[in-house]
C-alpha positions as CSV (number, residue, x, y, z in Angstrom):
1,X,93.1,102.7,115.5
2,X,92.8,105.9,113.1
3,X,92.2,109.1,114.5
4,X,88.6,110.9,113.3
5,X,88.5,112.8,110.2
6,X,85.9,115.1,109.5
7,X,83.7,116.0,106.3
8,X,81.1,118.2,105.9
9,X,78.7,118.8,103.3
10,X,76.3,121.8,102.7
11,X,73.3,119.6,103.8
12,X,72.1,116.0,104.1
13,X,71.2,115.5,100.5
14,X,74.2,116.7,99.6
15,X,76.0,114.7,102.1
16,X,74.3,111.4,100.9
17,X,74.7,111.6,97.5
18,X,78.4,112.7,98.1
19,X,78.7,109.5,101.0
20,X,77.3,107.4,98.3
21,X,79.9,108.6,95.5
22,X,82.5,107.8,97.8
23,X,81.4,104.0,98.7
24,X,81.0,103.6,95.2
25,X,84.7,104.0,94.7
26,X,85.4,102.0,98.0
27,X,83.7,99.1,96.5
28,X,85.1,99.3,93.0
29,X,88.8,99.6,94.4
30,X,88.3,96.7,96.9
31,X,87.0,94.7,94.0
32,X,89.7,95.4,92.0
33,X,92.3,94.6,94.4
34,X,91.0,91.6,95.9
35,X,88.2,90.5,94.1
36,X,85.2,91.2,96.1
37,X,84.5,93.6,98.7
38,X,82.7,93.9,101.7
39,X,80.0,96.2,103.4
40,X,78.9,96.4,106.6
41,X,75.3,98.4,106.6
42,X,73.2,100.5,109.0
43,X,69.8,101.8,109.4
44,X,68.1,105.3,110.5
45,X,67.2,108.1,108.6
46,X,71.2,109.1,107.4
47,X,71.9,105.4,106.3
48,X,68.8,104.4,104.3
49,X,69.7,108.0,102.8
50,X,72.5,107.3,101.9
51,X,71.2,103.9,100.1
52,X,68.5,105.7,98.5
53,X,71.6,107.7,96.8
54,X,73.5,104.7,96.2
55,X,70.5,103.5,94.0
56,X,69.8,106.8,92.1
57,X,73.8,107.3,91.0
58,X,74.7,106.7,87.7
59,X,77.7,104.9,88.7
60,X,76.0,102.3,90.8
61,X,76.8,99.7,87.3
62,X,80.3,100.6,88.1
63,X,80.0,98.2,90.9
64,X,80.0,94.1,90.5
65,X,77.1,93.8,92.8
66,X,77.6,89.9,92.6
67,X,81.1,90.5,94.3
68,X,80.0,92.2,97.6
69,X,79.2,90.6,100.7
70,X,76.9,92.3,103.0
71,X,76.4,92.8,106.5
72,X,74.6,94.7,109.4
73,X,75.6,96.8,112.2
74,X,72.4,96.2,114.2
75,X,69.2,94.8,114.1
76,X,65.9,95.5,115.6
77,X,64.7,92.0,117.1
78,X,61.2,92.0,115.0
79,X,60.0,89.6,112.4
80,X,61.2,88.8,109.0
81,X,60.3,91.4,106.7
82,X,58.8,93.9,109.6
83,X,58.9,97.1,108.5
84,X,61.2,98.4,111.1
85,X,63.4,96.0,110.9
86,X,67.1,97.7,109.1
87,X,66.9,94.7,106.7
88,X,63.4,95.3,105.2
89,X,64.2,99.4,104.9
90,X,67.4,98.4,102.7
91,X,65.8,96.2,100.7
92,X,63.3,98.8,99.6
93,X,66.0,101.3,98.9
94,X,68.8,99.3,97.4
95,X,69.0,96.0,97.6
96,X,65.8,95.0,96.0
97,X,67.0,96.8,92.7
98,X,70.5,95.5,92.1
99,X,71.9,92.1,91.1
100,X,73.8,90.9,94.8
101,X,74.3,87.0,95.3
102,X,72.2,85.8,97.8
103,X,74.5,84.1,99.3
104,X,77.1,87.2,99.6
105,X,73.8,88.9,101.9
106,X,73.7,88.1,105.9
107,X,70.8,89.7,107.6
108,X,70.9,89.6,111.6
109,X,68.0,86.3,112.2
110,X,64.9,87.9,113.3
111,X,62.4,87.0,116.0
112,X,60.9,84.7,113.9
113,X,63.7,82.8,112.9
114,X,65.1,79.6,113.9
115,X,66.5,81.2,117.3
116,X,62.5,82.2,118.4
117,X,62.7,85.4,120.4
118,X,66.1,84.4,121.8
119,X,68.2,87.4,120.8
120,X,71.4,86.5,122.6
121,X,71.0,83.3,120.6
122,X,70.8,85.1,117.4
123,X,73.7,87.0,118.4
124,X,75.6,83.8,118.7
125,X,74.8,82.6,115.4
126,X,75.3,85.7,113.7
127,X,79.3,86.2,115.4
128,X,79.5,82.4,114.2
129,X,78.5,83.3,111.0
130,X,81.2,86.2,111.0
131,X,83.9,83.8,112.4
132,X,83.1,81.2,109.2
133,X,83.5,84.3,106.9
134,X,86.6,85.2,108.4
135,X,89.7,83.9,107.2
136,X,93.5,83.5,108.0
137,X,94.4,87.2,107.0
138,X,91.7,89.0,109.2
139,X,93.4,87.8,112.2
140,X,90.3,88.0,114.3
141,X,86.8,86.3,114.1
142,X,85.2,88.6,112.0
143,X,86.0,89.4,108.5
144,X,88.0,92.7,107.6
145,X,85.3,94.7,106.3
146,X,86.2,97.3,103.5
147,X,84.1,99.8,104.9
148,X,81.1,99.9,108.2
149,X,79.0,102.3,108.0
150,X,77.5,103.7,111.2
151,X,74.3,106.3,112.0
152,X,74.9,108.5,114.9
153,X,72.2,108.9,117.5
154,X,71.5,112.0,119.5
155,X,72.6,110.3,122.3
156,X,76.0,109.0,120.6
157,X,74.9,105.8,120.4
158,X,75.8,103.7,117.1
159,X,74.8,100.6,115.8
160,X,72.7,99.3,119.3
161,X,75.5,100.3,121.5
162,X,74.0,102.7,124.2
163,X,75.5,105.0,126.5
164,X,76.8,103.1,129.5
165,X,74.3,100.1,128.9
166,X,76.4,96.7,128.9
167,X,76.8,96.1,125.4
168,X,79.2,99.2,125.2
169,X,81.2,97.3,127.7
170,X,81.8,94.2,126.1
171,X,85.6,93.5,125.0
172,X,85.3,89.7,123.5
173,X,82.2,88.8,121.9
174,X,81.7,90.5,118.4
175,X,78.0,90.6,118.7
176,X,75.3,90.4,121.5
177,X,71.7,90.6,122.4
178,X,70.4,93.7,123.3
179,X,68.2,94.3,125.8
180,X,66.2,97.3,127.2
181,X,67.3,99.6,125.2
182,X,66.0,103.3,125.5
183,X,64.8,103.8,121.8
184,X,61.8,101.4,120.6
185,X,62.1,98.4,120.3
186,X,63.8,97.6,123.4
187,X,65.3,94.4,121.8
188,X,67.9,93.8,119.4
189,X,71.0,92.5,117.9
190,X,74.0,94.4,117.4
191,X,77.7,94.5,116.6
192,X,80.6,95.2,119.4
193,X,82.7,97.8,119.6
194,X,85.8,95.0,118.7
195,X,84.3,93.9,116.1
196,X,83.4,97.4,114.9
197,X,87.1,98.4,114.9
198,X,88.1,95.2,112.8
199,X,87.2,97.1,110.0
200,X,89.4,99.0,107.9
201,X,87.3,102.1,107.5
202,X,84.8,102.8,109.1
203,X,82.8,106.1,108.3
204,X,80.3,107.8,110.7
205,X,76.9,109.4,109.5
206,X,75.3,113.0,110.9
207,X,72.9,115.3,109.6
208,X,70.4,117.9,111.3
209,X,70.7,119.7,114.3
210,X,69.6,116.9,116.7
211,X,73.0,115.2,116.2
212,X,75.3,119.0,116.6
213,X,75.8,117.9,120.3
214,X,76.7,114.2,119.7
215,X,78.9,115.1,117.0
216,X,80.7,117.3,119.4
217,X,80.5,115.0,122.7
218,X,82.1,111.9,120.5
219,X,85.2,114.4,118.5
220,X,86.0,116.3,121.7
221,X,87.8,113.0,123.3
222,X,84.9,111.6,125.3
223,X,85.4,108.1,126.4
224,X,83.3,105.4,124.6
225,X,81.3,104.2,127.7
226,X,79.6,107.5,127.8
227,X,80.0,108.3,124.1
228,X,79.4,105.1,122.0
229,X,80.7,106.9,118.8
230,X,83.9,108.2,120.3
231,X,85.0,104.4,119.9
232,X,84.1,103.6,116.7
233,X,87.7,103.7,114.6
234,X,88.4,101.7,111.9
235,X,91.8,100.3,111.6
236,X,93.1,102.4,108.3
237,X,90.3,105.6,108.5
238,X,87.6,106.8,110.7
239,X,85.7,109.4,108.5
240,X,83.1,111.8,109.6
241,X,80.7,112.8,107.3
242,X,77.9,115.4,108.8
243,X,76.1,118.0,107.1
244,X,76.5,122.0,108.6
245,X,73.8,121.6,111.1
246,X,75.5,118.3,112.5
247,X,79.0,120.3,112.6
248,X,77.3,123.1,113.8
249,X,79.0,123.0,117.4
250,X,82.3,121.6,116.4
251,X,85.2,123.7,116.7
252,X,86.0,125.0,113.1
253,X,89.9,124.0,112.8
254,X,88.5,120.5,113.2
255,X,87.9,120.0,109.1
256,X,88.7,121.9,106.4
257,X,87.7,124.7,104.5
258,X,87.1,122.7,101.6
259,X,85.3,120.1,103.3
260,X,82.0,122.4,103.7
């Protein structure tokens, strides 16, 4: 796994529109090397930011939308289209307004979906659905992704992995059921730590001083039970990206100058 870099922008606007930039170029050179590229998204206030960027930049067209496959981190466990739900949000920032393939999209199954309000059922069709995407290069049951993008909770939580609940524990599957977790709704579906780390970057999103203290829990060497984030590396890069008030408490030789 990569060790953590660390960017910082002046603010989160900033820091979204310059996040965006950069997974604009992700995309484009993954396309051009291979053909297509992949994406795994996330929700909360820092990742539908960052979409909401994604959509205003004028080099969005410089992306072959047809040619990226898209997946989720998490899921809240609501119905199809709920408003909560990290599928719905993206559609109405992004996805809605560009020209993807259908087929190349793979929302988590909701609650309403052919797996009822099993989530640990939905779980196992949606790591199924990552093993038949995954092919002979991966070497793994998930898909190398070109880049999974990950909010950061004030509690160092990512995707639905919470500090020292079971998920956080789990070494095998690549995506379980969550249940009772401590932020509403207490039901979801989310990505493992393994499968997190088959990516081959995976970049980490802060802003606001809420997130100062997790920032600096999951960077100082805390282990990944207690801190979530702390084990979230992707196999190439692990990237950072936080405004000032998320670095705010981080030791300042831990990014550069040039990076505020």
């Amino acid at each position: 796994m990569s060790a953590p870099q660390v960017v910082v922008h002046r603010d989160k606007e900033l820091m979204a529109k310059a996040a965006a930039a950069r997974l604009i170029t992700k995309i484009v050179d993954a396309q051009a090397a291979r053909g297509s590229a992949s994406v795994v998204l996330t929700g909360g206030r820092n990742g539908n930011g960052l979409l909401a960027a994604l959509a205003e930049a004028p080099a969005r067209d410089a992306v072959d939308w047809s040619r990226l496959e898209l997946w989720w981190g998490d899921e809240r466990f609501a119905p199809d289209g709920d408003p909560e739900r990290n599928h719905t949000q993206a559609r109405e920032m992004l996805l809605d307004s560009v020209p993807l393939d259908p087929a190349r999209v793979h929302p988590m199954p909701p609650s309403d979906g052919p797996y009822g309000h099993d989530a640990d059922a939905a779980a196992e069709a949606y790591a199924a659905e990552l093993a038949a995407a995954a092919g002979p290069e991966d070497h793994g049951p998930v898909p190398s992704f070109d880049v999974l993008l990950l909010g950061v909770g004030p509690d160092t939580h990512v995707a639905s992995l919470f500090p020292e609940l079971p998920a956080v524990y789990e070494t095998e599957r690549t995506v379980v059921g969550v249940h009772g977790a401590p932020k509403p709704p207490p039901t979801r579906v989310s990505l493992t730590l393994p499968a997190i780390r088959a990516a081959r970057e995976v970049w980490l999103l802060a802003a606001g001083e809420d997130k100062a203290n997790a920032a600096a829990i999951a960077l100082s060497g805390a282990g990944e039970v207690q801190a979530p984030a702390a084990g979230a590396r992707g196999r190439s890069r692990t990237l950072w990206l936080l405004d000032e008030a998320a670095a705010s408490q981080l030791p300042r030789g831990l990014y550069p100058p040039a990076s505020a």
